[in-house]
N, C-alpha and C positions, 0 to 999 in steps of 0.2 A: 889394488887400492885397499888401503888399510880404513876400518870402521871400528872408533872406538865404543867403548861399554855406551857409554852413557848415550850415545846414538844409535845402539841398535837396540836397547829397551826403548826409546823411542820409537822405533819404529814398527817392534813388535804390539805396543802399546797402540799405535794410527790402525794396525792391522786388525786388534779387537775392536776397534770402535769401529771400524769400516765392517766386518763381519755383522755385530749389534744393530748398525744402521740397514744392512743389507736383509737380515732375518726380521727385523721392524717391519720392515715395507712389504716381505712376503705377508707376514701373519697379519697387517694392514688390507693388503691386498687381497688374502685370502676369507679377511669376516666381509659376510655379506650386507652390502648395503641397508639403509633404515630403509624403514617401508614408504613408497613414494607418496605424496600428499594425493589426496582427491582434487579435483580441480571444479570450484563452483564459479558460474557468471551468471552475471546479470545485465540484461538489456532492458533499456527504460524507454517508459511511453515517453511519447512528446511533453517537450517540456523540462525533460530530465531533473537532474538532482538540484533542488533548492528551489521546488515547486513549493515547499511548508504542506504538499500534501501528501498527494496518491505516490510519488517516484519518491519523497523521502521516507515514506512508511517504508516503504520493500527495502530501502538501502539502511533503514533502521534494522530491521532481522538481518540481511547480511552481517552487520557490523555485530550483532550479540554473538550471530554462528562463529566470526572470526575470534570474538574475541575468549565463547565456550570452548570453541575447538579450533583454534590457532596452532596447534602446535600438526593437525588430521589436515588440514585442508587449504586451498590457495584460493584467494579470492579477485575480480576481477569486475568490474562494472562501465558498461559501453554506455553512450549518449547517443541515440539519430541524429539527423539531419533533422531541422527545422519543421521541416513537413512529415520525418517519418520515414520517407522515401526509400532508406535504405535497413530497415526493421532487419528483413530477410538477409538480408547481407552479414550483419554482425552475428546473427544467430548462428549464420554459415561456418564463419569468420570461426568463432567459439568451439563449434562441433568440430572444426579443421584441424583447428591446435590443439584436441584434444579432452576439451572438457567434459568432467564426467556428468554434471547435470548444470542445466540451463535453463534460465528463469525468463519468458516474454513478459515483461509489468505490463498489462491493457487489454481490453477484449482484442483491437484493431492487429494483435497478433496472433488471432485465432490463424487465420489459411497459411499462416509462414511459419510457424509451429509446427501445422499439420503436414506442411510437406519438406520441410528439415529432419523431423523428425522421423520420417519414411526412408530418407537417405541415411540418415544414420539409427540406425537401430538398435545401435548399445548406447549413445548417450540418451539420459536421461531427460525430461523438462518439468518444467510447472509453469503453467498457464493461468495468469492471474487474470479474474474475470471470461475468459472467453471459453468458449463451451464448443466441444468436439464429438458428434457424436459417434453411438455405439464402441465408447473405451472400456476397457476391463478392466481388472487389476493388473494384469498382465500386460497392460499394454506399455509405452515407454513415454506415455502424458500422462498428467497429473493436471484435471481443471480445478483449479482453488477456484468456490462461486463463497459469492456473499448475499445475506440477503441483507441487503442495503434498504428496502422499504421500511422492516421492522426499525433500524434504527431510528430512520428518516420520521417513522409515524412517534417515535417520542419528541425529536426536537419540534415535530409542529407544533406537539402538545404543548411543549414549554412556552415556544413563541405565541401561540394563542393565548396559553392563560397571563403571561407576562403582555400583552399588549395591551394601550388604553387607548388605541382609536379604530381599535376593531379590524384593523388592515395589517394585514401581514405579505412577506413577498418571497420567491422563488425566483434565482437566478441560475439557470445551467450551462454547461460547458455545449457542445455538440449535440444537437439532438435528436437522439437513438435513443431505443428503446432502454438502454441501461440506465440514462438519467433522465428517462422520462419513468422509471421505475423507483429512484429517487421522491420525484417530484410526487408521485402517485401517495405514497408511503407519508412525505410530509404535508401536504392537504387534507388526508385522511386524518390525521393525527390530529391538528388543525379544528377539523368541522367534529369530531368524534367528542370533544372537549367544549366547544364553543360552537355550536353548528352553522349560527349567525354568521360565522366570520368571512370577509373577503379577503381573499388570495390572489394575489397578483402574482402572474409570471410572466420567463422571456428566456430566452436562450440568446447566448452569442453566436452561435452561426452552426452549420451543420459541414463542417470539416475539423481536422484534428487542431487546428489553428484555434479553434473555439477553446482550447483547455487552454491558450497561452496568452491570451490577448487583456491585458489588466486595464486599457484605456474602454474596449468593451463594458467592461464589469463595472466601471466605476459609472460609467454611463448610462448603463439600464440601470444601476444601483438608485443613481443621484432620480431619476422619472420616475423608479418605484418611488424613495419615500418622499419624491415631493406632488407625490397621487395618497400624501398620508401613510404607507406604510412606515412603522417602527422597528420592526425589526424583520431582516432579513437574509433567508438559509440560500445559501450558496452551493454549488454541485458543479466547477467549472475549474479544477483544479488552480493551474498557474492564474486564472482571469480573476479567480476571487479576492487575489491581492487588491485589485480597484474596488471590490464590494467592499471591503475594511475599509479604504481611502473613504470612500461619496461615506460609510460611517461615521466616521470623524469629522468630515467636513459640516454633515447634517445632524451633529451630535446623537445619532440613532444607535440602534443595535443592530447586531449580526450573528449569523452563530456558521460558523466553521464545519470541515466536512474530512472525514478520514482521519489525517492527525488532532489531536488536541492543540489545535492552532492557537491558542493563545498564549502556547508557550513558546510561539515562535515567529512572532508578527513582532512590529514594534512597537515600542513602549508605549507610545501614545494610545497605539490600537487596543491592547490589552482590554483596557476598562470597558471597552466597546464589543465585547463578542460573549456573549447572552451562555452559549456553551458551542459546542461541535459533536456532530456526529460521528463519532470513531469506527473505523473500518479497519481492523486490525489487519491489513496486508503486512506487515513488520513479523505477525505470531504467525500467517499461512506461511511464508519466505523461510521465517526462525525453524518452526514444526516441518515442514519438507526435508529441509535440508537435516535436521535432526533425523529424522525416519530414515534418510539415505546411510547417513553417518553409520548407524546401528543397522543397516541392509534390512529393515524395516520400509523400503520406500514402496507404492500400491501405485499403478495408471490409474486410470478413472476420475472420479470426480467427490471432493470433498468440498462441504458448502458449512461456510461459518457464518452463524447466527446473534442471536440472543442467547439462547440456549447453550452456548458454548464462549459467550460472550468475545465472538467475533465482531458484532456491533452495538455500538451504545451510545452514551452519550457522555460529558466530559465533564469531572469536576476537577477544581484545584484551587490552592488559592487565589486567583484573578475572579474567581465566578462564583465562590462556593456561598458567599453572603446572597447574591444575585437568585439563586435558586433554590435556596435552604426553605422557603416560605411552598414552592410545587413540588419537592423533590419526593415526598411522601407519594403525592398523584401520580409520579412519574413512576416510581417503582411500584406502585400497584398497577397500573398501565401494562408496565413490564413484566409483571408476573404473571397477566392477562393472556397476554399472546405467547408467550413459554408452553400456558396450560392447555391453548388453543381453543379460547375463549373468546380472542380477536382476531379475526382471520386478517393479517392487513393486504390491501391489494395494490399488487404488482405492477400493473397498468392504467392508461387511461379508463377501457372498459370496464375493468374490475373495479375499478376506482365511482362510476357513473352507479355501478349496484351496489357498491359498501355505502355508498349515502342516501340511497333509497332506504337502507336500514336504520338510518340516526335519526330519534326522535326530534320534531320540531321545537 
């Protein structure tokens, strides 16, 4: 068979391009892949994401780490069951497939932490709020603790001096020692300021149910201030959505807890939340995962303060008029316990001797 010109530079021509494509694919094949991502999760306490408190702080630092170092890392964030029930499962779930560090949001995943983390022993954690003892740097947990009293003893201050009928209230989530440690801090803060004052309190129930129940919160809300209370601190995650509600209802104040809630309730609510006490879980989540990032990451336990303004309290524009008249007291308050001038206490106990201290 005869092949003219013009068909066999065609086809010496298909034979370069086929050569080109075949040497591509080696030297494709031959560079070595980009470096694989890190793999960060998070599992959230009860209640999960669109609490407006404790679960959207943590998923606030995730979303800053994703979006500083989006290009290093993959990110992941699980929900429980209703009750919680299945904490240890997803942690499992996470360390299965691989993840290089792992976040339990809630003290209630202290023992599923502690023994996940025993079966896998090259993934990483951080343990928000719950406490594990004898960890070292070495070890492969991380307790992020907060002192939530120090904050909590400013916002009592605010609502005692902001109150005219001398009643103020306390509504918490579950009640353990962690939001009875709250509660401790805002009382104190409270009678430190105004020693006169009466404080009402109550808790929604002592199961994990207690952070999610808003018909709860609106209900001890609405008994507080129609026992006279004006404004009242919340510590009850998902439930504090109903302390806003029985607010508005009873045209009262409130003041918000972990996030700066008032930038995330609804509109009506807004004008009704005095300020909130900030619990920066968003900067423990952001800063872990940063220190892992830079192989900077320590076990043990790292505890965010005043001092490091891990807690505070919340200005913006919805409250800044609201508080512009105490805010002087407040920050001298706060400069107080920094210098360790004001020991604030932790507990009920601690709480019965820090008021044996306050002049009449």
């Amino acid at each position: 068979m005869q092949i003219r010109r013009g068909s066999r530079a065609a086809l010496a021509m298909i034979a370069v391009v086929a050569l080109v494509i075949v040497g591509c694919a080696r030297q494709q094949a031959q560079q070595p892949a980009g470096p694989e991502k890190l793999k960060i999760g998070i599992v959230y306490d009860v209640g999960g994401r669109g609490d407006l408190s404790f679960n959207d702080m943590a998923y606030a630092g995730l979303q800053r780490a994703q979006q500083e170092f989006g290009d290093r890392i993959e990110t992941r964030d699980l929900e429980p069951t209703a009750g919680g029930e299945n904490r240890e499962e997803l942690l499992r779930l996470l360390a299965g497939e691989g993840f290089d560090l792992i976040f339990g949001i809630g003290f209630l995943f202290t023992d599923s932490v502690q023994r996940v983390a025993k079966e896998f022993p090259n993934v990483k954690f951080g343990l928000v709020d719950g406490f594990i003892p004898d960890l070292t740097e070495d070890s492969n947990v991380a307790c992020l603790l907060f002192n939530e009293h120090e904050g909590s003893f400013l916002v009592g201050a605010a609502a005692a001096l902001k109150s005219t009928t001398n009643v103020i209230g306390f509504v918490g989530g579950m009640k353990i020692p962690l939001i009875e440690k709250f509660e401790a801090g805002f009382i104190a803060g409270a009678r430190y300021v105004k020693p006169n004052i009466r404080v009402l309190s109550d808790y929604a129930g002592t199961t994990g149910e207690a952070f999610r129940d808003p018909v709860k919160g609106k209900e001890l809300a609405l008994a507080q201030y129609d026992r006279r209370a004006d404004i009242i601190y919340h510590a009850s995650g998902g439930t504090g959505i109903g302390v806003f509600e029985a607010a508005v209802t009873r045209d009262r104040l409130a003041i918000g807890v972990d996030a700066d809630q008032s930038l995330t309730v609804k509109e009506d609510q807004r004008g009704r939340i005095l300020t909130s006490m900030l619990k920066r879980v968003d900067v423990a989540v952001y800063e872990t995962i940063k220190a892992f990032i830079e192989n900077q990451y320590k076990g043990g336990y790292r505890t965010f303060g005043l001092a490091n303004d891990g807690v505070g309290y919340a200005e913006n524009d919805y409250n800044r008029d609201m508080i512009a008249d105490i805010k002087p007291r407040l920050e001298e308050l706060k400069q107080k316990i920094v210098a360790g001038e004001i020991k604030v206490p932790q507990s009920r106990a601690e709480l019965e001797t820090f008021l044996k201290t306050i002049p009449k």
